[in-house]
N, C-alpha and C positions, 0 to 999 in steps of 0.2 A: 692124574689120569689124562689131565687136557694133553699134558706135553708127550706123552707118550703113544697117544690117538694121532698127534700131529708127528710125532717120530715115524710110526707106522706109514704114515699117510706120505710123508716125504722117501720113506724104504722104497714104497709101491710105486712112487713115481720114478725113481732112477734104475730101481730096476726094468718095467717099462720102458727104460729109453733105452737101456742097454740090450734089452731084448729086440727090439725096432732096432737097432743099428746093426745088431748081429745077426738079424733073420735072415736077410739075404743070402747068407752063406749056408744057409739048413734048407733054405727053398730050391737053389738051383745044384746040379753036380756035373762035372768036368770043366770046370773054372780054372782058369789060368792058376798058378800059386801067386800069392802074396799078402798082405794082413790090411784090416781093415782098421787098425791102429785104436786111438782112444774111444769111448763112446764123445756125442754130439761132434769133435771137433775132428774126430779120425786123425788124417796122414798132412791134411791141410797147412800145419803151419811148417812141417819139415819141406813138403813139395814147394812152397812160397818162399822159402828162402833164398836171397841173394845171392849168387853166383857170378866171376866173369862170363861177358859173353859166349866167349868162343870154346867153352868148356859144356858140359853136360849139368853139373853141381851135384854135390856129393847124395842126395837126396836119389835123384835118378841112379849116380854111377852105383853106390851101393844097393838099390834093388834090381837094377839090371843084372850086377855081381848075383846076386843071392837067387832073383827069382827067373830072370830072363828079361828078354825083350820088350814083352807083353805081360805084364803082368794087373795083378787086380787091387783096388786100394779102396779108399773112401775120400772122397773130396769136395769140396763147396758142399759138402752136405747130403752128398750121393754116393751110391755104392758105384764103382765106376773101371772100367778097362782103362789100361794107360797104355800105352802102344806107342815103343821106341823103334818100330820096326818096319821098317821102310814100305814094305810092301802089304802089312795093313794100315799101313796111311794111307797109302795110297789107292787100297780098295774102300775104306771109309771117304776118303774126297770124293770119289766117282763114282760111290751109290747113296748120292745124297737125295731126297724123297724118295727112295725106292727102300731102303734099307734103316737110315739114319737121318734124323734132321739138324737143322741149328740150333743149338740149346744153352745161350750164356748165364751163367749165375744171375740170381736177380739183383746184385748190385747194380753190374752192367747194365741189364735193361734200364733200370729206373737212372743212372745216369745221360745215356745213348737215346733213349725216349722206346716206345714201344712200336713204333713204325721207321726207324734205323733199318739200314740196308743191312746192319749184321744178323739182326735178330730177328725179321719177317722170314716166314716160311711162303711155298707155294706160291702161287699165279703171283700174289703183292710182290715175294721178292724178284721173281722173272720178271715184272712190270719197271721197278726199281731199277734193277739191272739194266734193261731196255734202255732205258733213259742215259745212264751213266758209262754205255758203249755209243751210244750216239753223241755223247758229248765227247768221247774220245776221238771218234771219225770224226768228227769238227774241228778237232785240234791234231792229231796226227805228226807225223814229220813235217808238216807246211811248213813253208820258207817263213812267211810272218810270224807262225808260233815260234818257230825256233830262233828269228831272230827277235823277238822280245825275251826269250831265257838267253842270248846271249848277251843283252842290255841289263838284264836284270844280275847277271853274275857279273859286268863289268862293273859295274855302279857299286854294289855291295862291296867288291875290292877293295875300290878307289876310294869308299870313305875310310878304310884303315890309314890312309895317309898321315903322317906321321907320328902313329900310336905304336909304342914297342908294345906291351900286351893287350890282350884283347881276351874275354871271356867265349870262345869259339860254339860252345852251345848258343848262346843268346845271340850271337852273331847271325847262325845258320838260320835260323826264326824269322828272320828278318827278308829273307830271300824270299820271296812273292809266287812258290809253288803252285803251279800249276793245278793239280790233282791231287794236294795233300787232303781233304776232305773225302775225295772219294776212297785213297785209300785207308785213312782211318776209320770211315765208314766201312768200310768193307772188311776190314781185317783185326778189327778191334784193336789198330795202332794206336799208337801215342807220339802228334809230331813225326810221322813215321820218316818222312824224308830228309826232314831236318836230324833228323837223330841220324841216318846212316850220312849223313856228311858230317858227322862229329866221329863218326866211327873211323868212316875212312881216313880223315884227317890223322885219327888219333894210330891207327897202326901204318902208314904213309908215312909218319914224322921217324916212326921209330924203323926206317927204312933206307938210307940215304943212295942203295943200288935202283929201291923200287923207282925214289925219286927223279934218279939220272935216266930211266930210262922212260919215263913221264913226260920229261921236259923235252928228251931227243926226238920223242913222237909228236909234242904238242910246236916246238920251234919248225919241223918239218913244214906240220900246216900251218903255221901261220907266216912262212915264210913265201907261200904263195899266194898272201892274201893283202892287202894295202893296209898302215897303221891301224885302222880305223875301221876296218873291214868289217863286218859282223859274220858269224860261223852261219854256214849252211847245213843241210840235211847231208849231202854228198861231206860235206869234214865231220860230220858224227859219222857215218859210217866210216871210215879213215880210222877212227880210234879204237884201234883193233885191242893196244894192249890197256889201252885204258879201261875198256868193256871188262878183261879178266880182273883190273884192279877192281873193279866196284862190281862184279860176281863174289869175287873172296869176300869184300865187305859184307856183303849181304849174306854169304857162309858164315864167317865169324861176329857176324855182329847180330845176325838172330832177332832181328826182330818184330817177327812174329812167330813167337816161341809153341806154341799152341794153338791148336783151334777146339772146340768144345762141340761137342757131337750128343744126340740122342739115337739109342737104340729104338725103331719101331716095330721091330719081331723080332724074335728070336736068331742068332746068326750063331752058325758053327762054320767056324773059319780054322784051318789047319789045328783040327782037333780039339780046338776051343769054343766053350760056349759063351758066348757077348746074349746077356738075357735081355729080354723087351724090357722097357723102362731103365735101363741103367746108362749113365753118362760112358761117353767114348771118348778118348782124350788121346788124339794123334799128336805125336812130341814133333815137330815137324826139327827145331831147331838139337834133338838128340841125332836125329840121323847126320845133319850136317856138320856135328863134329865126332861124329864115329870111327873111331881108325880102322874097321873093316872098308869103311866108304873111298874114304878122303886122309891118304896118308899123311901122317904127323898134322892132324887135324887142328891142333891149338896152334901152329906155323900161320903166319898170313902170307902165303905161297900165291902171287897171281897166276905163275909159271903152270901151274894144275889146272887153267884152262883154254891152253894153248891149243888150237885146235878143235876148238868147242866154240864155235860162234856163237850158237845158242842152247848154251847147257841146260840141258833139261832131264827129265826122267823122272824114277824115283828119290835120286838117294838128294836131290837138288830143288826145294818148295819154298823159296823163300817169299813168294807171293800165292801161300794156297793153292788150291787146285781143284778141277772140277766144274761144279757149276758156279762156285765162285771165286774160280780164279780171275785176282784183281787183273780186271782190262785195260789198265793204267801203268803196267810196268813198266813199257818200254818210254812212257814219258818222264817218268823217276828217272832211266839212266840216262835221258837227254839232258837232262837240269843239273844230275851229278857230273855229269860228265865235261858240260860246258863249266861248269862251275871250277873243277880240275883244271881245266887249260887254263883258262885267269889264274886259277891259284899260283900254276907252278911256274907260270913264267912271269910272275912278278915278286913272288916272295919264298926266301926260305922261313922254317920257321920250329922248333922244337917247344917241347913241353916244358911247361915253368915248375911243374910239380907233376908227380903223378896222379893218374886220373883215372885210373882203371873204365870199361864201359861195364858196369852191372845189370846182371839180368834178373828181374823178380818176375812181375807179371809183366813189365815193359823195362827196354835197357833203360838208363841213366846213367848221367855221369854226376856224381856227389858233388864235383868244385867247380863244376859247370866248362872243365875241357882249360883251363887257362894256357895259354900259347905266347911265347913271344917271337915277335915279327922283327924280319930283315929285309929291307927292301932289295932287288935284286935292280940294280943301276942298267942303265943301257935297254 
């Protein structure tokens, strides 16, 4: 009698949960289509799955196939809109406290702390912000900030001296970023600058046209500048085609593939209902390799932003947007970009193995990028 009291009693419970996981779909109507997958675990562990960067992963491309652009699922443990589509991302970034808030899983918090720039709402995170835009007007294109990034990418070169391989991730770590904290603060990176000069490196190598015309731009400037010169603000602006290399990077290497949204009322957006209480999940890095976007999208083409000093829009986020678009971008592509000119005019250098960049919740490289190096003489 005991076991069968306790059978009953375990019934009531799963049924229960499966009731709670599925109510949402009885509560609300004109909902995007899509499924709300297992009970407790939902759609979670197929969306988490590992993908190259610069692709979508099969998890998205097949319900984008099935359901559309926007569609509805369950995930970190919420019934939730997913939104591969450019322009409710980008009506989500820009009504954030008005419509939506910041809302990360609570792993995240409990790792980030509970007063992180990612995860404070209202007046605290405008205060936050505040602070971390006045530390960029501090640092800026100034002639001394930019000539300590360009001592700091000479130095890191120069200890490769005569190492044939080098683990290229662990490497980049090593480079003394400037604003890598404010960005991972801000955008729930990982390493975020160091990772996208593993990226660039890593589709750069597998380029050797991108490369020749890297070196034709970077010998240009440094041929009006004495051995020993250090780069100014006036030779970053100079690096026209360099800026499209490390655009694409940031296209294909994705990395900040998401941002995590809460619904604060009800929202009927193009015929859809986003209900109060439910997570909003804008796919920032789906749009940027969309082929309606960005032709032959898995390509690492810098040639696609010729023309485009400063690419921006919709279909183009790869620092957020809104009220918290990272204030810190343009000193990312100062540090990538000095970092580039050392590179290419002192070493060739190709992959010792494959190394794919993988995207889950943040990319990675599995082997850690291994490279071996050629000095380039003269």
């Amino acid at each position: 009698m005991v076991y069968v009291l306790l059978l009953v009693a375990l019934a009531s419970i799963a049924a229960a949960a499966v009731l709670r996981h599925y109510l949402p779909l009885l509560r609300h109507h004109g909902l995007p289509k899509g499924s709300f997958g297992w009970p407790f675990i939902g759609e979670t562990i197929g969306f988490l799955h590992a993908h190259p960067s610069n692709t979508a992963g099969g998890f998205l491309q097949e319900h984008v196939a099935k359901y559309g652009t926007v569609f509805k699922s369950h995930l970190f443990g919420s019934p939730a809109i997913v939104s591969c589509d450019e322009e409710l991302n980008h009506f989500v970034l820009h009504n954030e406290e008005r419509l939506f808030e910041c809302s990360y899983p609570g792993a995240i918090r409990t790792i980030l702390g509970e007063s992180s720039a990612l995860v404070v709402t209202g007046e605290r995170h405008r205060q936050i912000r505040s602070m971390f835009l006045a530390l960029v007007a501090s640092t800026g294109l100034k002639a001394s900030y930019v000539a300590s990034v360009d001592e700091s990418a000479r130095s890191l070169i120069a200890s490769w001296s005569g190492r044939k391989t080098i683990s290229f991730c662990e490497e980049a770590r090593k480079f003394p970023y400037k604003v890598a904290f404010l960005l991972d603060s801000l955008l729930a990176g990982h390493e975020t600058t160091s990772v996208l000069l593993s990226i660039l490196v890593y589709f750069i190598g597998k380029s050797p046209s991108i490369i020749d015309q890297l070196k034709k731009e970077h010998e240009a400037i440094r041929a009006t500048k004495g051995k020993d010169e250090p780069l100014t603000p006036d030779d970053y602006r100079k690096m026209e085609y360099t800026l499209r290399v490390i655009n694409e990077g940031l296209r294909c290497g994705n990395i900040v593939k998401l941002v995590h949204r809460k619904v604060l009322k009800d929202v009927t957006y193009k015929g859809y209902v986003i209900p109060a209480g439910w997570k909003v999940l804008p796919i920032l890095g789906a749009v940027h390799v969309d082929a309606s976007h960005h032709l032959e999208p898995e390509q690492f083409q810098p040639g696609r932003w010729e023309g485009l000093s400063q690419p921006a829009g919709k279909s183009f986020a790869p620092f957020g947007g809104g009220l918290r678009l990272c204030p810190g971008s343009e000193i990312v592509k100062v540090e990538a970009a000095f970092f580039l000119h050392h590179l290419v005019l002192n070493y060739r250098w190709r992959m010792d193995e494959e190394d794919v960049p993988m995207l889950h919740q943040y990319v990675e490289f599995k082997k850690g990028l291994p490279i071996q190096l050629e000095p380039i003489s003269g």
